[in-house]
N, CA, C and O atoms as a Tripos MOL2 file, in Angstrom:
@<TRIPOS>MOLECULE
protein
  280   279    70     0     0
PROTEIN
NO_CHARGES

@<TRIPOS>ATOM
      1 N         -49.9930  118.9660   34.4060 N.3       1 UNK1
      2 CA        -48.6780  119.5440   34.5670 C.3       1 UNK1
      3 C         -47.8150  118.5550   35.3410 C.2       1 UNK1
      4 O         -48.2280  117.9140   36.3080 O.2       1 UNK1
      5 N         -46.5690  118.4800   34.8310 N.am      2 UNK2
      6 CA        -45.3920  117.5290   35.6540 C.3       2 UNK2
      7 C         -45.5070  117.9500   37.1420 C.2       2 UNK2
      8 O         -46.3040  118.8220   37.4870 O.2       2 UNK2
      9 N         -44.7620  117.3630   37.9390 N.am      3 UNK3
     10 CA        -44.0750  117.3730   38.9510 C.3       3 UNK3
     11 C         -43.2160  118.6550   39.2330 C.2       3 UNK3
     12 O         -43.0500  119.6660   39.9140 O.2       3 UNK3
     13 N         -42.9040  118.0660   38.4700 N.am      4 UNK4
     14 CA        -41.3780  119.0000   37.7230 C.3       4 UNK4
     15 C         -41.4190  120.5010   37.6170 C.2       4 UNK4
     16 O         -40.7060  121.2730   38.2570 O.2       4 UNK4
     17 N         -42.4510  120.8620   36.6230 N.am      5 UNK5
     18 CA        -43.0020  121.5440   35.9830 C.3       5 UNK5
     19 C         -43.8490  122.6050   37.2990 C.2       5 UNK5
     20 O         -43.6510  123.7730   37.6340 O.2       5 UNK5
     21 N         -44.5770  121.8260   37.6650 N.am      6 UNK6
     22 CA        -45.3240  122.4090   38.5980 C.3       6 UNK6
     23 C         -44.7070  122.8690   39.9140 C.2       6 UNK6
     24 O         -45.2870  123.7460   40.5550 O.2       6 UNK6
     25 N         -43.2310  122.1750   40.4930 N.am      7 UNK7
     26 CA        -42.2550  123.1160   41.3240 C.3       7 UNK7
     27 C         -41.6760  124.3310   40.6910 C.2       7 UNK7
     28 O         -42.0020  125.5160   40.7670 O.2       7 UNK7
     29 N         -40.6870  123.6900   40.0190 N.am      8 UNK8
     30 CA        -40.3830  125.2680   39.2860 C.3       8 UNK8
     31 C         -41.3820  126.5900   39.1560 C.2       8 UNK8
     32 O         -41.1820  127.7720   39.4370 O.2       8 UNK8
     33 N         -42.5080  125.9210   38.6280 N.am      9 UNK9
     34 CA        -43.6140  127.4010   38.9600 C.3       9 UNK9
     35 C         -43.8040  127.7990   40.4650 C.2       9 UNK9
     36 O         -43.8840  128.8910   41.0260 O.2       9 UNK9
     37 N         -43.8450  126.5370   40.8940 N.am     10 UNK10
     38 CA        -44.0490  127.4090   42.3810 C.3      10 UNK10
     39 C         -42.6500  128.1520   43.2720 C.2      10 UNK10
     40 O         -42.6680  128.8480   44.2870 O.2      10 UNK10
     41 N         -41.6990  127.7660   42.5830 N.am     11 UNK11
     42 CA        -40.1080  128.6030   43.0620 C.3      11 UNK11
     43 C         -40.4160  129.5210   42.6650 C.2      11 UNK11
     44 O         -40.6850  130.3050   43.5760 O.2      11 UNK11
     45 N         -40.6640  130.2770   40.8800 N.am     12 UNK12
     46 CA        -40.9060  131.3790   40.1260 C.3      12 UNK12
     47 C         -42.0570  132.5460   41.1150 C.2      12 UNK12
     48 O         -42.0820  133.7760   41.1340 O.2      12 UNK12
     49 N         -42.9130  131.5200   41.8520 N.am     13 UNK13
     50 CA        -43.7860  132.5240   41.8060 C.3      13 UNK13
     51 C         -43.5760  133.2520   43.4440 C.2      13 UNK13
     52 O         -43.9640  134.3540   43.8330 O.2      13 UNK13
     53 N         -42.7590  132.0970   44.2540 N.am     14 UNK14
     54 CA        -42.1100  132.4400   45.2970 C.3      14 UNK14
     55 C         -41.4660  133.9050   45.4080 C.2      14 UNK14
     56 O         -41.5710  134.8740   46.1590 O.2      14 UNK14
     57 N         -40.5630  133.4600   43.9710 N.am     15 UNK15
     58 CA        -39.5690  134.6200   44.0410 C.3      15 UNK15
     59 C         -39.9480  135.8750   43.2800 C.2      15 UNK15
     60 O         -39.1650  136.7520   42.9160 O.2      15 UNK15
     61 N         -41.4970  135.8290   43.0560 N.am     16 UNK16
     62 CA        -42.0000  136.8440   42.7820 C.3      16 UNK16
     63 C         -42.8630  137.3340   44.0040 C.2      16 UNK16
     64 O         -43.2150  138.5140   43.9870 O.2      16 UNK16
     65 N         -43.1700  136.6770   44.8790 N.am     17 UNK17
     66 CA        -43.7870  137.1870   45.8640 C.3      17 UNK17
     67 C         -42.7430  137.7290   46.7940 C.2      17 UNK17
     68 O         -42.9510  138.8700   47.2050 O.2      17 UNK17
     69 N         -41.5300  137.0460   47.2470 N.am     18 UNK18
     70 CA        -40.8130  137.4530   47.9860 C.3      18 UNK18
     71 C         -40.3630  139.0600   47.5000 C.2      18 UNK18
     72 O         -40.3840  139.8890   48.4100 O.2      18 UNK18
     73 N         -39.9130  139.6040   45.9690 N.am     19 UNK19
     74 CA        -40.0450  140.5720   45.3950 C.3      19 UNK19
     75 C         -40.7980  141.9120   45.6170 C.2      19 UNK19
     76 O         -40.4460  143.0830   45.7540 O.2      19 UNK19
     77 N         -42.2830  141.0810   45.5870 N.am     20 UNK20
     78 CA        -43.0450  142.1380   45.9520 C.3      20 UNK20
     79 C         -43.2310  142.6130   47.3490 C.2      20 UNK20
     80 O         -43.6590  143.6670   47.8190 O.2      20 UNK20
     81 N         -42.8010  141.5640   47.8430 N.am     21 UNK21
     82 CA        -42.6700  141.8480   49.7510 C.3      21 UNK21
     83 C         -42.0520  143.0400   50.1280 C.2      21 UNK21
     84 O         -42.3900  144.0470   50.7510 O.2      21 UNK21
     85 N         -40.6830  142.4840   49.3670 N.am     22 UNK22
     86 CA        -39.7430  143.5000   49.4610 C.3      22 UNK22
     87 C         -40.0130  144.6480   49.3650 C.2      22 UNK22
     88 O         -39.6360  145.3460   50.3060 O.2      22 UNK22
     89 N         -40.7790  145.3530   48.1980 N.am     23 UNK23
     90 CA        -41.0090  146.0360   47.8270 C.3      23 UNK23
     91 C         -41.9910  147.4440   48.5400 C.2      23 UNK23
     92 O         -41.8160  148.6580   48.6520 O.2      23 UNK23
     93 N         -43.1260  146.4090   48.9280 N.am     24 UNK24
     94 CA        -44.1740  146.7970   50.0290 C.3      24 UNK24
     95 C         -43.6640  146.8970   51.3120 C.2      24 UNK24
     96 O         -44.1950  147.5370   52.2190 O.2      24 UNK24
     97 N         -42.5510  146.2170   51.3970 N.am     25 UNK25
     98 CA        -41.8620  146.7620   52.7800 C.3      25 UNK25
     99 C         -41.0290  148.0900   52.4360 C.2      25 UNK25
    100 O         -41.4180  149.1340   52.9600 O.2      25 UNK25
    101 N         -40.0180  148.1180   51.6730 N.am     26 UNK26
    102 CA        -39.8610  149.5070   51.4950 C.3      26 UNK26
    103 C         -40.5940  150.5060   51.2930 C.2      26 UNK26
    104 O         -40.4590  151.5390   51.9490 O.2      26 UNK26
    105 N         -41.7360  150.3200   50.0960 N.am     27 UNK27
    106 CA        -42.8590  151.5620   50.2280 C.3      27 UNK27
    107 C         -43.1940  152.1620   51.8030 C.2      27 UNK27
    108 O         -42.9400  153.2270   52.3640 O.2      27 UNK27
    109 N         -43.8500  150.9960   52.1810 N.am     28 UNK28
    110 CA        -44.6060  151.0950   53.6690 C.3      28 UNK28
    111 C         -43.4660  151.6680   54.7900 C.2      28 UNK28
    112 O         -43.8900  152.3960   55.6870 O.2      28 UNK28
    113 N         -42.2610  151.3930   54.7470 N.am     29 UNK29
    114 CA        -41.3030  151.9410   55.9160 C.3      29 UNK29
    115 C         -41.5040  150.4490   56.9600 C.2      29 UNK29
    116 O         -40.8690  150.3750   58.0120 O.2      29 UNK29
    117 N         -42.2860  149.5150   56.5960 N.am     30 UNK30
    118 CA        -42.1110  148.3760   57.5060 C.3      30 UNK30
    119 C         -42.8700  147.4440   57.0920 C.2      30 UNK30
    120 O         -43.3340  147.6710   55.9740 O.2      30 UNK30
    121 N         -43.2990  146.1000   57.7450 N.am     31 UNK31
    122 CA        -44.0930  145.1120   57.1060 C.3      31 UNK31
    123 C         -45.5630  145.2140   57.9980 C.2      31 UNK31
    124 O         -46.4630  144.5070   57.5460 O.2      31 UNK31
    125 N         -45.7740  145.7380   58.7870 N.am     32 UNK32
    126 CA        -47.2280  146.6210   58.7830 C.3      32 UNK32
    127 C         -48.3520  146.1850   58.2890 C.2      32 UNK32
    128 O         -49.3690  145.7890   58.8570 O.2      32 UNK32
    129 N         -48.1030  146.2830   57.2430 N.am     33 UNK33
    130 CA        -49.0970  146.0210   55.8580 C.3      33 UNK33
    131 C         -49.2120  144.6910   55.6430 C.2      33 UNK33
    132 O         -49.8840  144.2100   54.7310 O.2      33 UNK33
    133 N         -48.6430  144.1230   56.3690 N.am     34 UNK34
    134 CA        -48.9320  142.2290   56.1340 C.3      34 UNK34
    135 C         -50.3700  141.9840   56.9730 C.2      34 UNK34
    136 O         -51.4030  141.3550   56.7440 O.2      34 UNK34
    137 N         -49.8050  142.9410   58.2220 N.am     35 UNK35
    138 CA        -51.5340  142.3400   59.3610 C.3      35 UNK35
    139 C         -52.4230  143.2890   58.7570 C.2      35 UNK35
    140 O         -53.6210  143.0210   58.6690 O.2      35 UNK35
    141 N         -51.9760  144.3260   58.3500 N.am     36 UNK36
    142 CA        -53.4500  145.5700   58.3090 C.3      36 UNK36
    143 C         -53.8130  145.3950   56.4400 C.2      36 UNK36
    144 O         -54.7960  146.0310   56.0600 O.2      36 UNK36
    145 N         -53.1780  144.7170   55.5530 N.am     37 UNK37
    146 CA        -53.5940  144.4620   54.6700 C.3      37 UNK37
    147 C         -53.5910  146.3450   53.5470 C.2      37 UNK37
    148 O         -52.8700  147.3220   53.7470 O.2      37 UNK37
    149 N         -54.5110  146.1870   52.6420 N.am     38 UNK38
    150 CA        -54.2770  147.5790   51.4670 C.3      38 UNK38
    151 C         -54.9350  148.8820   52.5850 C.2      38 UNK38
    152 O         -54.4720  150.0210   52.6310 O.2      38 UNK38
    153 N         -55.9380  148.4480   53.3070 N.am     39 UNK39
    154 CA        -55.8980  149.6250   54.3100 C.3      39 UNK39
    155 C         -54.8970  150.7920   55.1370 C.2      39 UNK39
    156 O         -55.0630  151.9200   55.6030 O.2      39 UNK39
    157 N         -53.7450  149.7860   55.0180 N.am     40 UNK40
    158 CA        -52.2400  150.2730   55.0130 C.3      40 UNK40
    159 C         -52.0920  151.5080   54.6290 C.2      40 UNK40
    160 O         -52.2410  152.5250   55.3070 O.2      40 UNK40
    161 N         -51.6630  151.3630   53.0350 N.am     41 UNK41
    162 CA        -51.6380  152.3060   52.2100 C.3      41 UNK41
    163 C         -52.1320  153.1470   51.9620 C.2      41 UNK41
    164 O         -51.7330  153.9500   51.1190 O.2      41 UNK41
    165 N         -53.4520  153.2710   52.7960 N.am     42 UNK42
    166 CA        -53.9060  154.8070   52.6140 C.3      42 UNK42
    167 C         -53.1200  155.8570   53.7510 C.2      42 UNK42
    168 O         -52.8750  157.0500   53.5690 O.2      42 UNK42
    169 N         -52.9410  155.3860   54.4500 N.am     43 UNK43
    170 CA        -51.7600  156.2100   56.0930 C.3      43 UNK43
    171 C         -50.8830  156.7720   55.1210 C.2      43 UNK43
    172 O         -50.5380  157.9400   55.3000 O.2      43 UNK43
    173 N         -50.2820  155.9010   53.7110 N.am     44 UNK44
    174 CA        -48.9590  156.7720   53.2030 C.3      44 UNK44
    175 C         -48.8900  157.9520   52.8890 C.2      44 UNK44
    176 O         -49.9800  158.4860   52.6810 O.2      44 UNK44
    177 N         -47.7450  158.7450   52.7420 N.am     45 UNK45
    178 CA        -47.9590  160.4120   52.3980 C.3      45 UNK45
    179 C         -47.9240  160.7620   51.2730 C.2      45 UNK45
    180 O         -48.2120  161.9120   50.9420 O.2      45 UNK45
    181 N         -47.4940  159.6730   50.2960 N.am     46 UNK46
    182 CA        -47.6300  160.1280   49.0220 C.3      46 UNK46
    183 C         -48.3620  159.2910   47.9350 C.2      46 UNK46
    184 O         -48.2120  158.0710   48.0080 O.2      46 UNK46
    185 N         -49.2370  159.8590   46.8070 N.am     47 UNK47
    186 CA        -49.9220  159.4910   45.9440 C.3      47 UNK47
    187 C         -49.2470  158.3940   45.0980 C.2      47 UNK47
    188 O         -49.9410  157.5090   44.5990 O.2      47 UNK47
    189 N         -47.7410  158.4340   44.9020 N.am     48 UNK48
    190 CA        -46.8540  157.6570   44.5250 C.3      48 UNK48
    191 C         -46.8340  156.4520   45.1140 C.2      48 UNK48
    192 O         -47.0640  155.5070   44.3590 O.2      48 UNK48
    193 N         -46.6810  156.2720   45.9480 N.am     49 UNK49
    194 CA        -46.2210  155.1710   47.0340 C.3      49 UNK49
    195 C         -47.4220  154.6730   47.4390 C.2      49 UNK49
    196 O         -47.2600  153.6780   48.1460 O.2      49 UNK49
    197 N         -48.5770  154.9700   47.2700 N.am     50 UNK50
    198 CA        -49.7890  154.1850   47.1150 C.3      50 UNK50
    199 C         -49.9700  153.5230   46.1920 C.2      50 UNK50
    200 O         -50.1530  152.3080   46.2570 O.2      50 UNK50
    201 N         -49.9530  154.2210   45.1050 N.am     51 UNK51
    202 CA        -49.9900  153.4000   43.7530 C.3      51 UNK51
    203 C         -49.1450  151.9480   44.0310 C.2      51 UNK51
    204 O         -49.3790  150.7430   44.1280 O.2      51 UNK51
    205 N         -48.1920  152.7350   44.0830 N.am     52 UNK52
    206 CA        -46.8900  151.2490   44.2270 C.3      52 UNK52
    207 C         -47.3550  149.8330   44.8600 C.2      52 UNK52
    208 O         -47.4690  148.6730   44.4650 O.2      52 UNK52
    209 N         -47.5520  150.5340   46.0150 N.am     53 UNK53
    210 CA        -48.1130  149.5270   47.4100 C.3      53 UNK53
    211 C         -49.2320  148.7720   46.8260 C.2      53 UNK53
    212 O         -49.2600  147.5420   46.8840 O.2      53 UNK53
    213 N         -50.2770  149.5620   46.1920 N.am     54 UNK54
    214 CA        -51.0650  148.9880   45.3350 C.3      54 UNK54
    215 C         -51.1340  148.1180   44.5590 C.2      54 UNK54
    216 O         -51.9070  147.1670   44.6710 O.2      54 UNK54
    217 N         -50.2960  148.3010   43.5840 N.am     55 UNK55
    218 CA        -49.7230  147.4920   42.4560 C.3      55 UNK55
    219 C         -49.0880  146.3580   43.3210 C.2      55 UNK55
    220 O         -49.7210  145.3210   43.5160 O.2      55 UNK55
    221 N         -47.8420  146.5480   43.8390 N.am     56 UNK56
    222 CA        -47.4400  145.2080   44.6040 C.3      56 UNK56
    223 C         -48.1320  144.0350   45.7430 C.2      56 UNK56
    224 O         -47.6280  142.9620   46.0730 O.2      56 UNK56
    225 N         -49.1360  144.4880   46.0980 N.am     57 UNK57
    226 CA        -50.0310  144.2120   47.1080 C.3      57 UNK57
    227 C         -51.1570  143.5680   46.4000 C.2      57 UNK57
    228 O         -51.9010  142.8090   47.0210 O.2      57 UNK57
    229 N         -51.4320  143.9460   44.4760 N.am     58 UNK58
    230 CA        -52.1270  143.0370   43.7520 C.3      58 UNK58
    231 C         -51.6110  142.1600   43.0460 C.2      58 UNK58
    232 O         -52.3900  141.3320   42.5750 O.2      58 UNK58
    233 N         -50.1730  142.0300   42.7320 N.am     59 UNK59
    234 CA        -49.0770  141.1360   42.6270 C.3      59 UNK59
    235 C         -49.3350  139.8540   43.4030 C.2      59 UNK59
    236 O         -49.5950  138.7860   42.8480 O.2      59 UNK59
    237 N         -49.2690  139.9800   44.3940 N.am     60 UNK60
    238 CA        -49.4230  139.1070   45.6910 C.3      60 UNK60
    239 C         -50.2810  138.4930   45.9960 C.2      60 UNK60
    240 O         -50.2090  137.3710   46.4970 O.2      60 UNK60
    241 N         -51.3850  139.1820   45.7270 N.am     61 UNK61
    242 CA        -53.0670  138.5780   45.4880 C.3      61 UNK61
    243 C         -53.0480  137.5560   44.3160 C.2      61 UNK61
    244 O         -53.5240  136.4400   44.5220 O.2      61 UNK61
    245 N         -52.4770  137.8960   42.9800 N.am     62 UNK62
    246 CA        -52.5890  136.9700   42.1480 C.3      62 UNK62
    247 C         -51.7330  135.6130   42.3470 C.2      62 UNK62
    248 O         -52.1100  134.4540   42.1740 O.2      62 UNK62
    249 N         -50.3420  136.1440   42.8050 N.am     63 UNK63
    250 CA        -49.7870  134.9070   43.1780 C.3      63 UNK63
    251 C         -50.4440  133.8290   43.9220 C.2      63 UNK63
    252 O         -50.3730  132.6440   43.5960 O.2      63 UNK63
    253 N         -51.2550  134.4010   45.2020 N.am     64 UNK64
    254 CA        -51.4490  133.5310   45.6360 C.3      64 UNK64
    255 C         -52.4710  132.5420   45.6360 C.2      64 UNK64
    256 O         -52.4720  131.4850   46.2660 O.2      64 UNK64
    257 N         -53.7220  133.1880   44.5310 N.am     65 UNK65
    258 CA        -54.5860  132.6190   43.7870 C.3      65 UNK65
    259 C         -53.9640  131.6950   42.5360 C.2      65 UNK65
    260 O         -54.6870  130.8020   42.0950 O.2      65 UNK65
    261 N         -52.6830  131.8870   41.9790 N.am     66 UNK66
    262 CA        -52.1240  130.7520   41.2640 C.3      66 UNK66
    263 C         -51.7610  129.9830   42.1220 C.2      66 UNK66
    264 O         -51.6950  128.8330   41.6860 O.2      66 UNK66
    265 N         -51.4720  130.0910   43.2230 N.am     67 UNK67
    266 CA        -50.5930  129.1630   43.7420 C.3      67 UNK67
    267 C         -51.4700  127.9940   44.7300 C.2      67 UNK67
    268 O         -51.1370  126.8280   44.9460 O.2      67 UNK67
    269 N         -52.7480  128.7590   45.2630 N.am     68 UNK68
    270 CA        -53.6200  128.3930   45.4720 C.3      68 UNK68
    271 C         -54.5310  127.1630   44.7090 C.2      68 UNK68
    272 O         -55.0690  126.2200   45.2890 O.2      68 UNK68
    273 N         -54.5510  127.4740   43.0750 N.am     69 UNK69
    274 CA        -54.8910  126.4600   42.0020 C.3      69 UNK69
    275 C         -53.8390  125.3630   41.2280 C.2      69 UNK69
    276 O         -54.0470  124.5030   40.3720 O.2      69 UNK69
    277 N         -52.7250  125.7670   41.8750 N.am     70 UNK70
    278 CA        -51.9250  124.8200   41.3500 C.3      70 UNK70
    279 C         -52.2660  123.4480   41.9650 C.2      70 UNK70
    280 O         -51.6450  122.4440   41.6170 O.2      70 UNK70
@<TRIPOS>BOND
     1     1     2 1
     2     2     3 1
     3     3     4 2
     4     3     5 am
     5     5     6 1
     6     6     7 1
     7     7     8 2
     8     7     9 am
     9     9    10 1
    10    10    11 1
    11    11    12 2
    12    11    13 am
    13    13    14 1
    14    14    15 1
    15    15    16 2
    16    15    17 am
    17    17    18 1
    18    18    19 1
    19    19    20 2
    20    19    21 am
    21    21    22 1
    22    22    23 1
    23    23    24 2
    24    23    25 am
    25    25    26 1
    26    26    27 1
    27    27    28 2
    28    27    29 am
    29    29    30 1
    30    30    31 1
    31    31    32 2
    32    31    33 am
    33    33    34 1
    34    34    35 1
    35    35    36 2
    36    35    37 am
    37    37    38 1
    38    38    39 1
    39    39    40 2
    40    39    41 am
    41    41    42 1
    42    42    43 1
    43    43    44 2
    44    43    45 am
    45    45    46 1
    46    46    47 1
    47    47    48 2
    48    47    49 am
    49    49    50 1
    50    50    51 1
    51    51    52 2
    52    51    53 am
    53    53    54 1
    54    54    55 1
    55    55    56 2
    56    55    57 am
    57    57    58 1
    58    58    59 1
    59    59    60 2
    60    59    61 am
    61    61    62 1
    62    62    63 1
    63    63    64 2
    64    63    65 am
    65    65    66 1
    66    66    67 1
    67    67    68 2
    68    67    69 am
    69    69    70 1
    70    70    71 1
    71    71    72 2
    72    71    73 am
    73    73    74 1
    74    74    75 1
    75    75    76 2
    76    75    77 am
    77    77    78 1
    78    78    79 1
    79    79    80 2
    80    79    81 am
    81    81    82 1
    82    82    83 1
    83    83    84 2
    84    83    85 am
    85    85    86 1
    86    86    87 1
    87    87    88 2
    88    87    89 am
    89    89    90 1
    90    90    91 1
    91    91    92 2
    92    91    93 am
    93    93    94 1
    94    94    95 1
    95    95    96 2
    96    95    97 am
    97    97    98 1
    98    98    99 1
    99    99   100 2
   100    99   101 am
   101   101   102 1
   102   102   103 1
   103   103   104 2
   104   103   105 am
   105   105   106 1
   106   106   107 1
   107   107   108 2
   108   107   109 am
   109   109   110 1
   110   110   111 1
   111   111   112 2
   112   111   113 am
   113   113   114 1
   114   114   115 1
   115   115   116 2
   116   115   117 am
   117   117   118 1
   118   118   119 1
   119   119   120 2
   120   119   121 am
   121   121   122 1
   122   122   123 1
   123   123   124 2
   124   123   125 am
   125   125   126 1
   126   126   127 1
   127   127   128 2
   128   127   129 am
   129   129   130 1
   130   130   131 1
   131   131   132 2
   132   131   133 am
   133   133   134 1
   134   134   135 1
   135   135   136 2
   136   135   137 am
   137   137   138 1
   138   138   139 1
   139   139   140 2
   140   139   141 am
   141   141   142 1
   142   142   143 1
   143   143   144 2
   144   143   145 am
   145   145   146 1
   146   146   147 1
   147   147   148 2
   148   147   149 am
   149   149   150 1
   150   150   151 1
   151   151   152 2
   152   151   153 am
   153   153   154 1
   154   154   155 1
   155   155   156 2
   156   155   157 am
   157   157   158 1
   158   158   159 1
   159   159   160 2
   160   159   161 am
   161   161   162 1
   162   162   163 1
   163   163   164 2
   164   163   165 am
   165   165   166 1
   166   166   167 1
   167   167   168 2
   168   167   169 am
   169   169   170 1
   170   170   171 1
   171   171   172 2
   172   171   173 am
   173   173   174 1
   174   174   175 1
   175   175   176 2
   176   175   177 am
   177   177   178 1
   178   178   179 1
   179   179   180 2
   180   179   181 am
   181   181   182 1
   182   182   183 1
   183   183   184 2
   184   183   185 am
   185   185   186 1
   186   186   187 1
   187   187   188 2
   188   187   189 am
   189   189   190 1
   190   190   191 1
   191   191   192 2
   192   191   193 am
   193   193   194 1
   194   194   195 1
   195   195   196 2
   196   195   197 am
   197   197   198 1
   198   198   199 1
   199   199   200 2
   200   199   201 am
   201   201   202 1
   202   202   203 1
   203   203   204 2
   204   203   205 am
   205   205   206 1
   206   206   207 1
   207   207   208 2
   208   207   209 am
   209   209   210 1
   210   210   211 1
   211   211   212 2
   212   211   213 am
   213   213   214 1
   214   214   215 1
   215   215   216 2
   216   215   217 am
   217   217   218 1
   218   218   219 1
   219   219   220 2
   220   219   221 am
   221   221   222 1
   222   222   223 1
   223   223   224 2
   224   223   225 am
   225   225   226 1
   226   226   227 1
   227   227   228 2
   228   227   229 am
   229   229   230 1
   230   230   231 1
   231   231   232 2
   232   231   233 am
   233   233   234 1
   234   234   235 1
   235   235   236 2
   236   235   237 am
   237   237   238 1
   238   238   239 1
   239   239   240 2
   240   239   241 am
   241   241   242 1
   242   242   243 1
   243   243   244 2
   244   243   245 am
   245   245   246 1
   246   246   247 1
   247   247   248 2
   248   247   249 am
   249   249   250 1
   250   250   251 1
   251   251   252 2
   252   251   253 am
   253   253   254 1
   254   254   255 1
   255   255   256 2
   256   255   257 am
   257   257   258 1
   258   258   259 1
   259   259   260 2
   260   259   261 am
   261   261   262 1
   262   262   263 1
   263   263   264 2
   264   263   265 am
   265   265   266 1
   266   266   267 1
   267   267   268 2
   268   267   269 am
   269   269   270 1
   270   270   271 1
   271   271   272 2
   272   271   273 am
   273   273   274 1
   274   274   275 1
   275   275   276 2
   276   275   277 am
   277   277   278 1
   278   278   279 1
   279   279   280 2
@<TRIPOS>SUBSTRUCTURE
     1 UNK1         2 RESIDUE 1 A UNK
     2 UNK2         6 RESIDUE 1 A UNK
     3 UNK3        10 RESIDUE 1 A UNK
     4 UNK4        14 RESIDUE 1 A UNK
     5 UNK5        18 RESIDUE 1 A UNK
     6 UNK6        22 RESIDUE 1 A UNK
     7 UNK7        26 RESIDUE 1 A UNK
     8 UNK8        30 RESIDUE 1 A UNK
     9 UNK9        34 RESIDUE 1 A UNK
    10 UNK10       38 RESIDUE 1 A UNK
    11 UNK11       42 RESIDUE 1 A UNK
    12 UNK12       46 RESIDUE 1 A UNK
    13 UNK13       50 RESIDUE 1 A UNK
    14 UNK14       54 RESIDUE 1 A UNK
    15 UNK15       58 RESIDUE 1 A UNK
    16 UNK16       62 RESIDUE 1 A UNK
    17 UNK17       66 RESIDUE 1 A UNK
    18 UNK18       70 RESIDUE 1 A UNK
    19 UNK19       74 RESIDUE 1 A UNK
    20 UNK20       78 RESIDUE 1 A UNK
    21 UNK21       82 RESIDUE 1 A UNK
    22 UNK22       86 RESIDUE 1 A UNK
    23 UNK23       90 RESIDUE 1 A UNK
    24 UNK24       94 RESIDUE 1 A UNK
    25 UNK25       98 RESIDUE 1 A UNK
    26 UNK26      102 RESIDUE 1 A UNK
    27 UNK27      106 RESIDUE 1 A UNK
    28 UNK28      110 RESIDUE 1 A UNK
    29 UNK29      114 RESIDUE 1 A UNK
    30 UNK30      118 RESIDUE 1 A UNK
    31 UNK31      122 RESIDUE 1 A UNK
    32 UNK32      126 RESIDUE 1 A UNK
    33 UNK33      130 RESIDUE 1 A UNK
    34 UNK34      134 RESIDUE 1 A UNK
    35 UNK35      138 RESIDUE 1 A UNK
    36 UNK36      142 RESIDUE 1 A UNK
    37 UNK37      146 RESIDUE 1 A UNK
    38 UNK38      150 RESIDUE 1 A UNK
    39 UNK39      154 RESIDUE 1 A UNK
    40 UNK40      158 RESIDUE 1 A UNK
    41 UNK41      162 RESIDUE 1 A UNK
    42 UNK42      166 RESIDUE 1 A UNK
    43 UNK43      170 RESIDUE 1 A UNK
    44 UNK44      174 RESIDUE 1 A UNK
    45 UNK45      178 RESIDUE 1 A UNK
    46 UNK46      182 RESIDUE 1 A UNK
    47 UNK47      186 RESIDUE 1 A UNK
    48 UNK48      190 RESIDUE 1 A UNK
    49 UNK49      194 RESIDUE 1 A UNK
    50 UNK50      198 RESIDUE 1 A UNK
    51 UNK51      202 RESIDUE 1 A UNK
    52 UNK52      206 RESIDUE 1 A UNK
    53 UNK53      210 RESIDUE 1 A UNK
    54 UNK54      214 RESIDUE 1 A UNK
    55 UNK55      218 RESIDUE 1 A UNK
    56 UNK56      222 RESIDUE 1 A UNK
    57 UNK57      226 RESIDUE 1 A UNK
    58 UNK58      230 RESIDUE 1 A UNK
    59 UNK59      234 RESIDUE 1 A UNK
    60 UNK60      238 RESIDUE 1 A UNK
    61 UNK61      242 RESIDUE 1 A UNK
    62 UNK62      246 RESIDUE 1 A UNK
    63 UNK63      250 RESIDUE 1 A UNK
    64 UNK64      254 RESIDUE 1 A UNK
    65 UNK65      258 RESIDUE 1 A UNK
    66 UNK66      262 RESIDUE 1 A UNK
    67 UNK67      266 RESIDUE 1 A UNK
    68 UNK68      270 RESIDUE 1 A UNK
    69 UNK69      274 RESIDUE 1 A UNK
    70 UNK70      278 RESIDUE 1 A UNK
């Protein structure tokens, strides 16, 4: 992979992590969940907002295993 090639992915995947941050910070009511990790998400009150937290919190995992192999 270029130079080139291989920044741009890592901006893309930035601004997909920063995304999901976001995201897990709104679910969560704070960023919390950065030190205490998916253990977090079980404290939440709703079945909804776990899922979410979930989903975005495995977002993040993958990113950073691409980003990790880049």
């Amino acid at each position: 992979m270029s130079v080139s090639k291989s920044k741009n992915l890592e901006r893309k995947l930035d601004i997909f992590a920063k995304e999901a941050k976001n995201e897990l910070n709104n679910v969560c009511g704070s960023s919390l969940w950065e030190s205490l990790g998916f253990v977090f998400f079980d404290q939440l009150d709703d079945s909804e907002k776990i899922a979410k937290a979930n989903f975005y919190y495995g977002q993040l995992q993958i990113i950073n295993e691409i980003k990790f192999s880049i």
